[in-house]
N, CA, C and O atoms as CSV, one atom per row, in Angstrom:
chain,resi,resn,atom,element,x,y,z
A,1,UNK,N,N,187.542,149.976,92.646
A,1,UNK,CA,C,187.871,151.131,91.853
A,1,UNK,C,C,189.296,151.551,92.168
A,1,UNK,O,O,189.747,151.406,93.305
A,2,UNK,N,N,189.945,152.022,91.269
A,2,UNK,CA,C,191.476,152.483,91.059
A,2,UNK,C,C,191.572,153.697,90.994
A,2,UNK,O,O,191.139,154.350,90.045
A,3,UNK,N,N,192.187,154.209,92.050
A,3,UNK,CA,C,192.475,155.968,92.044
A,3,UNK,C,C,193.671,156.170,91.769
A,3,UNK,O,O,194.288,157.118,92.253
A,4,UNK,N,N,194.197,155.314,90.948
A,4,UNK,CA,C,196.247,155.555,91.094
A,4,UNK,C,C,196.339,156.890,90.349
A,4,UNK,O,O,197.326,157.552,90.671
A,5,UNK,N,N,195.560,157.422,89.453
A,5,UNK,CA,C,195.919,158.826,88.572
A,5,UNK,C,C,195.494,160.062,88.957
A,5,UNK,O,O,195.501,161.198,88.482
A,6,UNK,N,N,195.020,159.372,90.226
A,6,UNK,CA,C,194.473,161.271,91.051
A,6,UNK,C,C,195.954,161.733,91.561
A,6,UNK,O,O,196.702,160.758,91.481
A,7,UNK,N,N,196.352,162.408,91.852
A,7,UNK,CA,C,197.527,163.357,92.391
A,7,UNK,C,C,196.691,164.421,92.781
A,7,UNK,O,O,195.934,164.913,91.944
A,8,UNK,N,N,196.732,164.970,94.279
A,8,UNK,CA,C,196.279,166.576,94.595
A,8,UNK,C,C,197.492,167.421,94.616
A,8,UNK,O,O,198.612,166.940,94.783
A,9,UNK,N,N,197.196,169.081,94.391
A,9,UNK,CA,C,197.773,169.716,94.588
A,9,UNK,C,C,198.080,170.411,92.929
A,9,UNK,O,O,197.122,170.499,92.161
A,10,UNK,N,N,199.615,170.923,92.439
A,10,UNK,CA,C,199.932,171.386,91.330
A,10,UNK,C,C,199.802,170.676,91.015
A,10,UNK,O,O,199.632,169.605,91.596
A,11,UNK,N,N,199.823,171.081,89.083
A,11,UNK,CA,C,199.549,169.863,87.926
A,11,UNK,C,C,199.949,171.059,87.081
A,11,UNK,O,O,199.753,172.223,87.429
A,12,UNK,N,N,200.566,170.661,85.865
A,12,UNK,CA,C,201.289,171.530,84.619
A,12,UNK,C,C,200.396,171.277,83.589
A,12,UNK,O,O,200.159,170.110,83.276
A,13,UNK,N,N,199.790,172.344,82.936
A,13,UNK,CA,C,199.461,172.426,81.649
A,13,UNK,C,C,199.850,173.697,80.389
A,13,UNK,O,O,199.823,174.921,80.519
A,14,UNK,N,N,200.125,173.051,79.448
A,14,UNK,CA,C,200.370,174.463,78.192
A,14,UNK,C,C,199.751,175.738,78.685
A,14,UNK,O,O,198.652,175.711,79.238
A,15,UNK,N,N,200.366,176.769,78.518
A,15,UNK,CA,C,199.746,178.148,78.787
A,15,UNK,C,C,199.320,178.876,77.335
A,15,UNK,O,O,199.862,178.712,76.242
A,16,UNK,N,N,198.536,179.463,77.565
A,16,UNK,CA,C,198.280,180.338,76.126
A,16,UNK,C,C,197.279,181.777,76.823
A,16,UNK,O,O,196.058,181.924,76.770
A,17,UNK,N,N,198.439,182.792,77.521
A,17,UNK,CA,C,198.144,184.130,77.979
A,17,UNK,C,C,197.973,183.573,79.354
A,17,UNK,O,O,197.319,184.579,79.627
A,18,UNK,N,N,197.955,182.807,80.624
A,18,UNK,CA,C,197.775,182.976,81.768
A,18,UNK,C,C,198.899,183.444,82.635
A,18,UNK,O,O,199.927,182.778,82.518
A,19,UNK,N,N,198.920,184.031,83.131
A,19,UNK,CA,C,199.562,185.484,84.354
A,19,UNK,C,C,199.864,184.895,85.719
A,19,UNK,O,O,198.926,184.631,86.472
A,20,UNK,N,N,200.894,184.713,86.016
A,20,UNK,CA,C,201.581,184.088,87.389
A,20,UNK,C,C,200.777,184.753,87.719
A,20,UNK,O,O,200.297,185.526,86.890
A,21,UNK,N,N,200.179,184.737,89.353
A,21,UNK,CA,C,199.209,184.868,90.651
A,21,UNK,C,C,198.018,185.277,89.957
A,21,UNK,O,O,197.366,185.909,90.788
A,22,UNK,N,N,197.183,185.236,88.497
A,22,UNK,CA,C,196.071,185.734,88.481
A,22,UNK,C,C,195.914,183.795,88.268
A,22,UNK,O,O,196.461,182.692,88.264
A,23,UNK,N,N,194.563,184.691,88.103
A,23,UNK,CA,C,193.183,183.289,87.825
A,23,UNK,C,C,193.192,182.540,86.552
A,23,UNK,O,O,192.848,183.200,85.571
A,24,UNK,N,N,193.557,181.125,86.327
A,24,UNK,CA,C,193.016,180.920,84.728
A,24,UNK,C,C,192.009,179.446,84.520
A,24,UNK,O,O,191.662,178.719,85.451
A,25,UNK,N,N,191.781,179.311,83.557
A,25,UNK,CA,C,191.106,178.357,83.427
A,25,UNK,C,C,191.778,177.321,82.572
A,25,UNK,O,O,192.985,177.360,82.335
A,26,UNK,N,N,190.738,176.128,81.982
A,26,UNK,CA,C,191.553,175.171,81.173
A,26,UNK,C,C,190.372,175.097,80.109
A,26,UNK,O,O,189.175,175.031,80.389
A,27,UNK,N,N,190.941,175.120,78.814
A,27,UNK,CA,C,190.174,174.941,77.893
A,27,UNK,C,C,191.050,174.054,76.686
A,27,UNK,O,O,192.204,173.793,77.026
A,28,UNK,N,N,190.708,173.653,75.567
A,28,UNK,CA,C,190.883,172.858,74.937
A,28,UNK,C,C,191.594,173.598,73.455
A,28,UNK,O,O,191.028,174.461,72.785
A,29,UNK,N,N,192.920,173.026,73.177
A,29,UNK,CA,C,193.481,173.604,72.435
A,29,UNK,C,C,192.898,173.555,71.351
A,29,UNK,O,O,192.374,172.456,71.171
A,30,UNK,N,N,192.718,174.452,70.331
A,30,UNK,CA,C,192.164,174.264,69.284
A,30,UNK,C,C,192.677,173.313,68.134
A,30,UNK,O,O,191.896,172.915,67.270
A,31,UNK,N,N,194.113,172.932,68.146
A,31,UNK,CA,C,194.575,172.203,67.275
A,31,UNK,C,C,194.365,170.758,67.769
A,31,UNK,O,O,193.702,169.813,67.342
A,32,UNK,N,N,195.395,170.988,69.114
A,32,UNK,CA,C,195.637,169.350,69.508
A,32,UNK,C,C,194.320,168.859,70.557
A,32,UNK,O,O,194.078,167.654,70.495
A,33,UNK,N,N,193.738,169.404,71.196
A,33,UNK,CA,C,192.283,169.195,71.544
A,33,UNK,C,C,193.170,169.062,73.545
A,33,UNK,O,O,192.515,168.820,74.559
A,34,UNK,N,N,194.301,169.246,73.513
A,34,UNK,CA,C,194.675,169.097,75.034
A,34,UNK,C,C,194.535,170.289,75.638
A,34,UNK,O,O,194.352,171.394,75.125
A,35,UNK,N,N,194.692,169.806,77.404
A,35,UNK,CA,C,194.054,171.476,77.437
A,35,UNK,C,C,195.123,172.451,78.062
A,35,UNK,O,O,196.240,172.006,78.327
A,36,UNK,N,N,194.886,173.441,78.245
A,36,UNK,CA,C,196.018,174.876,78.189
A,36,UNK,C,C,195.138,175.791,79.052
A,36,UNK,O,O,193.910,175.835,79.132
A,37,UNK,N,N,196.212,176.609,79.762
A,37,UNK,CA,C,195.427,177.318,80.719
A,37,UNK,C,C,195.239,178.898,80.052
A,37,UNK,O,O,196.177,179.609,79.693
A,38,UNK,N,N,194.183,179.155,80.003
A,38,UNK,CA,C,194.180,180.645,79.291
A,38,UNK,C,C,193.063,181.423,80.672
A,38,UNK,O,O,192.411,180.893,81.571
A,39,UNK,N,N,193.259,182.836,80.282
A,39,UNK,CA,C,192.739,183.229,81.335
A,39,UNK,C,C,191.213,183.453,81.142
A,39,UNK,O,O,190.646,182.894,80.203
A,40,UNK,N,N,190.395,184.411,82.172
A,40,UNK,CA,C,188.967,184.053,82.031
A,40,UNK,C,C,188.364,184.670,81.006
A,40,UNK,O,O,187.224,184.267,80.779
A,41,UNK,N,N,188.751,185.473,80.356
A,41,UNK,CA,C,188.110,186.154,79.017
A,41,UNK,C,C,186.945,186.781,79.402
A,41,UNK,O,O,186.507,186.802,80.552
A,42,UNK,N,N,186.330,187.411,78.204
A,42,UNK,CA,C,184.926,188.073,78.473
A,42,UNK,C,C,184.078,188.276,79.122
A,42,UNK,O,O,183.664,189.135,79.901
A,43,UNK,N,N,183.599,186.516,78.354
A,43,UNK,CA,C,182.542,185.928,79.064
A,43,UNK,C,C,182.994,184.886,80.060
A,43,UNK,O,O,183.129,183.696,79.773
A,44,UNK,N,N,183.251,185.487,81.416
A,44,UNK,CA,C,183.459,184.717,82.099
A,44,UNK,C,C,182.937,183.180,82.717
A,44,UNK,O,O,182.225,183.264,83.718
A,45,UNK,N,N,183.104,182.385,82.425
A,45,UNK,CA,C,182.443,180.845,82.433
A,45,UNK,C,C,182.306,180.451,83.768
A,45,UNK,O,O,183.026,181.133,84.497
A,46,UNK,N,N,181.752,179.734,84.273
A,46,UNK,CA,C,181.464,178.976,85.449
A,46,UNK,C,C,182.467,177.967,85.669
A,46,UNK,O,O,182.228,176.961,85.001
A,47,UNK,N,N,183.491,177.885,86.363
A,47,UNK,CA,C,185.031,177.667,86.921
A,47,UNK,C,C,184.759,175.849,86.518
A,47,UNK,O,O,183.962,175.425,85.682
A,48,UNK,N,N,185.485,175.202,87.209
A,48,UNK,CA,C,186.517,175.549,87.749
A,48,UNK,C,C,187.451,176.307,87.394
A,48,UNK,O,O,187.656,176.407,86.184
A,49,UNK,N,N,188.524,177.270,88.600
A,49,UNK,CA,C,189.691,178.284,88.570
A,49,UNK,C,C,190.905,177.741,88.972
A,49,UNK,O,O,190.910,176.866,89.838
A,50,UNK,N,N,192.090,178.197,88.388
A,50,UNK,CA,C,192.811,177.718,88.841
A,50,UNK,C,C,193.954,179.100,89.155
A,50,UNK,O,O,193.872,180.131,88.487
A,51,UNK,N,N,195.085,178.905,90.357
A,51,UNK,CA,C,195.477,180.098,90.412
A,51,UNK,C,C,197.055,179.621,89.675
A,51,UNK,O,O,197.634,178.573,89.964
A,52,UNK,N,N,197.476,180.468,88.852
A,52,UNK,CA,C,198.846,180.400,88.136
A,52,UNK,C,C,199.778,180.397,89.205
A,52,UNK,O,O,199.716,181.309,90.030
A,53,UNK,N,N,200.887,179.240,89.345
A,53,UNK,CA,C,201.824,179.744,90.303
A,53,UNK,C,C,203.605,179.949,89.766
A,53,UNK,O,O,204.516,180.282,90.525
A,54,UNK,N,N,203.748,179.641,88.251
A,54,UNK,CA,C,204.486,179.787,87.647
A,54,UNK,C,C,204.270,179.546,86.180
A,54,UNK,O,O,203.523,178.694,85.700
A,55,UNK,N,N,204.780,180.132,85.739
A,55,UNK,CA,C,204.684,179.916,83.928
A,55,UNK,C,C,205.781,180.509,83.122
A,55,UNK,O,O,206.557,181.437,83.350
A,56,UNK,N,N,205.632,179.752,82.172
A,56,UNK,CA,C,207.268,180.341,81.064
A,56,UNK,C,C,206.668,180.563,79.613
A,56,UNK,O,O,205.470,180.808,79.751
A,57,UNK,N,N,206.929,180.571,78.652
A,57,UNK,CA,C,206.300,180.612,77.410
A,57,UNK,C,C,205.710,179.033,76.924
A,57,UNK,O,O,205.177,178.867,75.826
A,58,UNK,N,N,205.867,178.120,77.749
A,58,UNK,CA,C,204.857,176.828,76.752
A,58,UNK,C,C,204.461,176.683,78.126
A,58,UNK,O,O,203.439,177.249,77.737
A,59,UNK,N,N,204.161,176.376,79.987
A,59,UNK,CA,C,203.805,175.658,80.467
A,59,UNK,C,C,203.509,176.278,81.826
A,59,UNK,O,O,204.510,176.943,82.093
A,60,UNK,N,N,202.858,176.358,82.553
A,60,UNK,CA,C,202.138,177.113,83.950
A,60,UNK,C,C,201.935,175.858,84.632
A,60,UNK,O,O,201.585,174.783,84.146
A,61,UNK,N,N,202.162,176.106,85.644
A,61,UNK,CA,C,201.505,175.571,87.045
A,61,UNK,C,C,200.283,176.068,87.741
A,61,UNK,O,O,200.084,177.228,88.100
A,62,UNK,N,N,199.530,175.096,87.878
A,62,UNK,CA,C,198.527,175.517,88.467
A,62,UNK,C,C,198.187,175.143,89.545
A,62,UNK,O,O,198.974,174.243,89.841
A,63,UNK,N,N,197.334,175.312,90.498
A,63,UNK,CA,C,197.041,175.146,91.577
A,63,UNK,C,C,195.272,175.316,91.946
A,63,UNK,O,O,194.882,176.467,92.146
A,64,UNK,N,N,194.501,174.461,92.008
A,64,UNK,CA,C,193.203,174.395,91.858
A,64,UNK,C,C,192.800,175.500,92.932
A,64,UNK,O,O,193.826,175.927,93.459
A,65,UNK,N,N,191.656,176.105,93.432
A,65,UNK,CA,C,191.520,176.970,94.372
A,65,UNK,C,C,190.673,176.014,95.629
A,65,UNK,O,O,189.780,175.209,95.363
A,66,UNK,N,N,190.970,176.188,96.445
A,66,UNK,CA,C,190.388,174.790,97.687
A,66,UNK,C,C,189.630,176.022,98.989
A,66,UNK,O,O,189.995,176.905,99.766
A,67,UNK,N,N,188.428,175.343,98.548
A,67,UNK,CA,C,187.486,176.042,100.172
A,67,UNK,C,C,188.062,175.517,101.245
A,67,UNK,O,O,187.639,175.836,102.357
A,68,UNK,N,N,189.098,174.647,101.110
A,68,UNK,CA,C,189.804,174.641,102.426
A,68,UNK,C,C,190.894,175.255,102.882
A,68,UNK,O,O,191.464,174.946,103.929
A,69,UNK,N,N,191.171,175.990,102.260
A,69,UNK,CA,C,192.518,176.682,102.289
A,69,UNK,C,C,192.589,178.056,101.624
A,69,UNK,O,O,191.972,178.298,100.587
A,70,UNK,N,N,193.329,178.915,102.227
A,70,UNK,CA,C,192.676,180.126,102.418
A,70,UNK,C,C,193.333,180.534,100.930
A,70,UNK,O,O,193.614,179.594,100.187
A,71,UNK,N,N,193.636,182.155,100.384
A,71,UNK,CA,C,194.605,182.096,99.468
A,71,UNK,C,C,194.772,183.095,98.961
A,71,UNK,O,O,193.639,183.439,98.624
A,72,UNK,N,N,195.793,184.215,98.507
A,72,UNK,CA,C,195.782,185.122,97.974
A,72,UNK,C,C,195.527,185.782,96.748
A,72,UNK,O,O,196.476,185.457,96.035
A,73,UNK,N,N,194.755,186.552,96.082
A,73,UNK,CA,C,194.123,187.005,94.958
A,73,UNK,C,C,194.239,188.009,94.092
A,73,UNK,O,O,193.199,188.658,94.201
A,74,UNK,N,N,195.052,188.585,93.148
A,74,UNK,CA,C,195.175,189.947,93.028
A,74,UNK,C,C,193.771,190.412,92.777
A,74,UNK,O,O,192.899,189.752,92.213
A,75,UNK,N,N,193.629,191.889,93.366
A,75,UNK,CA,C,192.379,192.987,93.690
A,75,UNK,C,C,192.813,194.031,92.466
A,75,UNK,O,O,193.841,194.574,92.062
A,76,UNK,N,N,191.305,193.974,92.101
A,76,UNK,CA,C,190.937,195.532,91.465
A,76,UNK,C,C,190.055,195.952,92.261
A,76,UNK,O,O,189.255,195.245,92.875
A,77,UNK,N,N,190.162,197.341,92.307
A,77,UNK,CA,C,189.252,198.021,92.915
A,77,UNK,C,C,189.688,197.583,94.908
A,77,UNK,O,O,190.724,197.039,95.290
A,78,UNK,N,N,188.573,198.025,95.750
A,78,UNK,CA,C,188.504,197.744,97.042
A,78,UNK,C,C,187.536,196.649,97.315
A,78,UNK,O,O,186.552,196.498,96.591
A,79,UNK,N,N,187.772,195.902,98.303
A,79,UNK,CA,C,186.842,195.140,99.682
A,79,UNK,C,C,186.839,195.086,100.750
A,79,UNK,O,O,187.711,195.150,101.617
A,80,UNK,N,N,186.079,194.993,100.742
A,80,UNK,CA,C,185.717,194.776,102.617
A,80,UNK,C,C,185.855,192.942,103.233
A,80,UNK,O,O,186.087,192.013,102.459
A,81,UNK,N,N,185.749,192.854,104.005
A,81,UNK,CA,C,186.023,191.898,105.206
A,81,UNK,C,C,184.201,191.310,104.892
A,81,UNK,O,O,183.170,191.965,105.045
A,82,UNK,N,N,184.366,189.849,104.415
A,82,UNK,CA,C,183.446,189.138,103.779
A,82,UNK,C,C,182.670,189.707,102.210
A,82,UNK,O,O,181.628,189.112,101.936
A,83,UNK,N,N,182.992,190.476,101.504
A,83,UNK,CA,C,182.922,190.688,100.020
A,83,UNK,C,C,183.028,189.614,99.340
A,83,UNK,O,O,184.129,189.072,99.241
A,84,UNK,N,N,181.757,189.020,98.655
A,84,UNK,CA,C,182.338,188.138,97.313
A,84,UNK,C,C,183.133,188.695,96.544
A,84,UNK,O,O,182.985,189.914,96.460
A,85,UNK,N,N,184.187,188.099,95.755
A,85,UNK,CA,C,185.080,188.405,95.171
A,85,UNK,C,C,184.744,187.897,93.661
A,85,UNK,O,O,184.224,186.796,93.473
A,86,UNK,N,N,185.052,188.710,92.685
A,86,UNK,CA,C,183.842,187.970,91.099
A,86,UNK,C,C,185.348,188.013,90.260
A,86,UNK,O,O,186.286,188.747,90.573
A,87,UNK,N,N,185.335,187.124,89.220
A,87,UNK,CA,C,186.569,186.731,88.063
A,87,UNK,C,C,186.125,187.758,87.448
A,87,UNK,O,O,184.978,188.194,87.347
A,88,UNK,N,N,187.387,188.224,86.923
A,88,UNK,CA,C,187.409,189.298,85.579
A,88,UNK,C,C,187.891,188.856,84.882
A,88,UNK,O,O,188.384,187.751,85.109
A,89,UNK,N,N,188.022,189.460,83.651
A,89,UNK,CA,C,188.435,188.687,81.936
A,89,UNK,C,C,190.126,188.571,82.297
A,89,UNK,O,O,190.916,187.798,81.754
A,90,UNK,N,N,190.366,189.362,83.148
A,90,UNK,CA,C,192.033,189.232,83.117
A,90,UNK,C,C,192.936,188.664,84.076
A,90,UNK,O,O,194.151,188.757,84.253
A,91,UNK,N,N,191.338,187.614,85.048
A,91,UNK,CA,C,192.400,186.897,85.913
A,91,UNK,C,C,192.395,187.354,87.437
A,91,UNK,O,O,192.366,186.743,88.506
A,92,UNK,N,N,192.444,188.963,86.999
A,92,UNK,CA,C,192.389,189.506,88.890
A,92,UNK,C,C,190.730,189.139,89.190
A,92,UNK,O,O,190.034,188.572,88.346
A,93,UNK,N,N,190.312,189.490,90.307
A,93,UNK,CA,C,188.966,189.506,91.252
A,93,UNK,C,C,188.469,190.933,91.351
A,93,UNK,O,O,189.272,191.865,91.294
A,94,UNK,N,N,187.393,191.096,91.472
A,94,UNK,CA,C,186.611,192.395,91.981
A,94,UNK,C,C,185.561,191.943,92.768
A,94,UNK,O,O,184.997,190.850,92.711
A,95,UNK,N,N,185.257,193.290,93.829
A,95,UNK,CA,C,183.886,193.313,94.186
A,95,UNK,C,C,183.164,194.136,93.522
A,95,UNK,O,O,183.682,195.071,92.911
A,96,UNK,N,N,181.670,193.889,93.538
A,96,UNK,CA,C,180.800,194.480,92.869
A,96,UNK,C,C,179.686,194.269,93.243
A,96,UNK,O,O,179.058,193.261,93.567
A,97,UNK,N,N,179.327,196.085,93.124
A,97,UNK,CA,C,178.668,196.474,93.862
A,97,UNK,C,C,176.985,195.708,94.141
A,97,UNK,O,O,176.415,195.449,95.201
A,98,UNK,N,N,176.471,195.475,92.456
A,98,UNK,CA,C,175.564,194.643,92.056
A,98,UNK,C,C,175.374,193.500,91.331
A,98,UNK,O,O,174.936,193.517,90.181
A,99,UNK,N,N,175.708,192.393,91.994
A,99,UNK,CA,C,176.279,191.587,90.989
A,99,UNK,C,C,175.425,190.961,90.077
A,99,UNK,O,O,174.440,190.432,90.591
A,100,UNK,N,N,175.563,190.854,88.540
A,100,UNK,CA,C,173.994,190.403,87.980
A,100,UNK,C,C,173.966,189.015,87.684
A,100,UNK,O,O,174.950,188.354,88.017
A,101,UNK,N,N,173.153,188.537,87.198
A,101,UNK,CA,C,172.456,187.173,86.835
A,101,UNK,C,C,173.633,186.624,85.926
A,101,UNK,O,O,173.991,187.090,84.844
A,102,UNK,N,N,174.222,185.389,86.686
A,102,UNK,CA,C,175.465,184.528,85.802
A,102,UNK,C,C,176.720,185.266,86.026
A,102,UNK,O,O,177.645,184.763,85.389
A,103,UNK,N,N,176.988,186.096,86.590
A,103,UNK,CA,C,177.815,186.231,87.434
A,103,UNK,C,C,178.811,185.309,88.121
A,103,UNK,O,O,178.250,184.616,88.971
A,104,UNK,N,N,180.381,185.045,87.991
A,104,UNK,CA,C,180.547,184.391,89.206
A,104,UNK,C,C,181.353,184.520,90.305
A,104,UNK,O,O,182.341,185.209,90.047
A,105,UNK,N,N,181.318,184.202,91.202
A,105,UNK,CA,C,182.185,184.869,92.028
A,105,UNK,C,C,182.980,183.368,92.828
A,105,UNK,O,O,182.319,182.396,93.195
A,106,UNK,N,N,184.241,183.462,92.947
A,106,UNK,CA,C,185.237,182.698,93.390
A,106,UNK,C,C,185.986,182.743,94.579
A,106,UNK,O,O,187.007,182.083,94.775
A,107,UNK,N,N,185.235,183.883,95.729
A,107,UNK,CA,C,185.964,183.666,96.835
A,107,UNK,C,C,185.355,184.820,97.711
A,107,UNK,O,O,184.818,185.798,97.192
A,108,UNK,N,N,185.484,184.630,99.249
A,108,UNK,CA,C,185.260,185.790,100.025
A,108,UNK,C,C,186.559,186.332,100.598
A,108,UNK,O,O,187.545,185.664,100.910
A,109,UNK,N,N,186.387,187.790,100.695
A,109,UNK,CA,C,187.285,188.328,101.244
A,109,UNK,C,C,187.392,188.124,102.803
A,109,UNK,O,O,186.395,188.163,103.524
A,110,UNK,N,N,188.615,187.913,103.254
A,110,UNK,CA,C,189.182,187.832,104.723
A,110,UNK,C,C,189.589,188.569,105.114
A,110,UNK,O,O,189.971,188.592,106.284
A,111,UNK,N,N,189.702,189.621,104.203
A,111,UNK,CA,C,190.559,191.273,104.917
A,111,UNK,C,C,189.887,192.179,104.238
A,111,UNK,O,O,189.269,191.757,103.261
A,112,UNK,N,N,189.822,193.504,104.520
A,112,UNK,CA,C,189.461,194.423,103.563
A,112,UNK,C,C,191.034,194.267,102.827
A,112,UNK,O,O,192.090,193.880,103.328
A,113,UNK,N,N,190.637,194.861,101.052
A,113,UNK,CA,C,191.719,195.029,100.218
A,113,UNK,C,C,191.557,196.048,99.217
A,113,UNK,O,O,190.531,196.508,98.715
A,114,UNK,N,N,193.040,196.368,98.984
A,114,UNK,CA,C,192.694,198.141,98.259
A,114,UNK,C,C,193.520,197.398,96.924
A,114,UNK,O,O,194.234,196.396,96.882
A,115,UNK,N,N,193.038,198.456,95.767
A,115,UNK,CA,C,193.637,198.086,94.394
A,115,UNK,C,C,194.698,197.727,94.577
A,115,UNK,O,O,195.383,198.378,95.365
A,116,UNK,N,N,195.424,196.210,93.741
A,116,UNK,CA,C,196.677,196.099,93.386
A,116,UNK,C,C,197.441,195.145,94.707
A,116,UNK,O,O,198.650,195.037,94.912
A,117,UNK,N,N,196.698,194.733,95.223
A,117,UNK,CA,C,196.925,194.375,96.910
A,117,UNK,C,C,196.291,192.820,96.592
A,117,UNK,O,O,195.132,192.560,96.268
A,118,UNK,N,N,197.356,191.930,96.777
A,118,UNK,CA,C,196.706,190.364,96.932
A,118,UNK,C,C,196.103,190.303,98.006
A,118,UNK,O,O,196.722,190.289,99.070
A,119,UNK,N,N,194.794,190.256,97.945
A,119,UNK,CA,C,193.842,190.132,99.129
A,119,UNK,C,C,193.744,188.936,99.489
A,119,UNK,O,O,193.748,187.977,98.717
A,120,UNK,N,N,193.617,188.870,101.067
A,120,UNK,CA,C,193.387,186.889,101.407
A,120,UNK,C,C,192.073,186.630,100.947
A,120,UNK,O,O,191.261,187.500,100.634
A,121,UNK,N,N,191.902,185.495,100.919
A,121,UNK,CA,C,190.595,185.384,100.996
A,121,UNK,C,C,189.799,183.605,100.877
A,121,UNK,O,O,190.376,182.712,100.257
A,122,UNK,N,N,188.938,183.463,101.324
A,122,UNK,CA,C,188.691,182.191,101.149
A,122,UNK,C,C,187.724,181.939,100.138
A,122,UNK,O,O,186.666,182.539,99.947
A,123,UNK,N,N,188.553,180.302,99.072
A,123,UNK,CA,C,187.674,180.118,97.614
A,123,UNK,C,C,186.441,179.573,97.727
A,123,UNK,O,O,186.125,178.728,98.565
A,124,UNK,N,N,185.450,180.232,96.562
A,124,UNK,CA,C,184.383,178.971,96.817
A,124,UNK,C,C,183.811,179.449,95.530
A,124,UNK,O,O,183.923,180.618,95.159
A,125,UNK,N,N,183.048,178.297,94.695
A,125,UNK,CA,C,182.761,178.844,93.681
A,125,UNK,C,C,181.584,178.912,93.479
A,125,UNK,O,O,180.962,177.878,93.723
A,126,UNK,N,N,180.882,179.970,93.025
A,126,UNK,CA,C,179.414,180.325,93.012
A,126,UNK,C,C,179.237,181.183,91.835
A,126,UNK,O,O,180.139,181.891,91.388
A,127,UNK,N,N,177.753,181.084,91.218
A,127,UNK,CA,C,177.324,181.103,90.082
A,127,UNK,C,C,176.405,181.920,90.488
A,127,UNK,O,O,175.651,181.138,91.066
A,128,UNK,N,N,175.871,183.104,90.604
A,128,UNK,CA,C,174.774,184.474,91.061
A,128,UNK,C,C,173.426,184.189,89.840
A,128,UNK,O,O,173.564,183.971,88.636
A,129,UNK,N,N,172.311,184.268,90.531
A,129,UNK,CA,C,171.204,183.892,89.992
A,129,UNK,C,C,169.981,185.574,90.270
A,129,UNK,O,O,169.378,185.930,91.284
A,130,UNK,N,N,170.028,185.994,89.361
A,130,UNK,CA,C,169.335,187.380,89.927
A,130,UNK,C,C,167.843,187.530,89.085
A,130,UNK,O,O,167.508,187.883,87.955
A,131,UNK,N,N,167.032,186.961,90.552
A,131,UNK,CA,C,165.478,187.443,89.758
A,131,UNK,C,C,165.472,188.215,88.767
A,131,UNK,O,O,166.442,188.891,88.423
A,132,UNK,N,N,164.614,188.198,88.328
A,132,UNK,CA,C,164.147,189.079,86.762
A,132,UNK,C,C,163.195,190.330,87.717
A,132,UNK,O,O,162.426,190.096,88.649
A,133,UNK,N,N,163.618,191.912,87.018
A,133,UNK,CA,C,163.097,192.467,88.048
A,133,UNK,C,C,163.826,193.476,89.590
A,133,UNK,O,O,163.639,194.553,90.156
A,134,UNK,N,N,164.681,192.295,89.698
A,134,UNK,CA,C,165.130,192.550,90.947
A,134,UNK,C,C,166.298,193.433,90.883
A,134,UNK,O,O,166.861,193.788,91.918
């Protein structure tokens, strides 16, 4: 087997709305079918995330999020020191308080963090499953 086309680390794709240091994803252009990083929208989807580390009007850098490596996040709201951290439609992270069914959350906090404050934190990606009931 031939791995010559893996490369780790950054990789450039079209942007369409993703935000240096927030969160975006990759989805499929509607015209040309390639993909473009837009951010998490609404309905937030089950990742992979990627964190923006530059962008101009056609092209962002991205940077995959690695449970091995720690990484900074912009915060809404506050956390505490081990808080899951959950995607919002606009890219930043929150904690919350109850998190419901399909939910996802992309990282724990390593520090407490107050609004507006890139919190450290380490990635991991998880999908919240909440009894019926519960």
């Amino acid at each position: 087997m031939v791995l010559s086309d893996i490369v780790a680390g950054l990789f450039v794709a079209t942007t369409n709305g993703a935000v240096v240091g927030r969160l975006a994803r990759l989805a499929a252009n509607g015209t040309t079918g390639k993909p473009e990083a837009v951010p998490p929208g609404d309905t937030v989807p089950f990742g992979p995330y990627y964190q923006v580390i530059d962008a101009n009007s056609a092209n962002a850098s991205l940077l995959p999020l690695d449970p091995f490596n720690m990484t900074r996040l912009p915060l809404s709201g506050t956390c505490a020191i081990g808080d899951a951290l959950f995607v919002r439609a606009d890219g930043k992270v929150e904690k919350k308080a109850v998190p419901a069914d399909g939910n996802v959350s992309v990282a724990f906090a390593v520090e407490a963090g107050v609004d507006g404050q890139e919190v450290l934190c380490r990635p991991h990606l998880m999908k919240w499953v909440v009894p019926a009931g519960a």
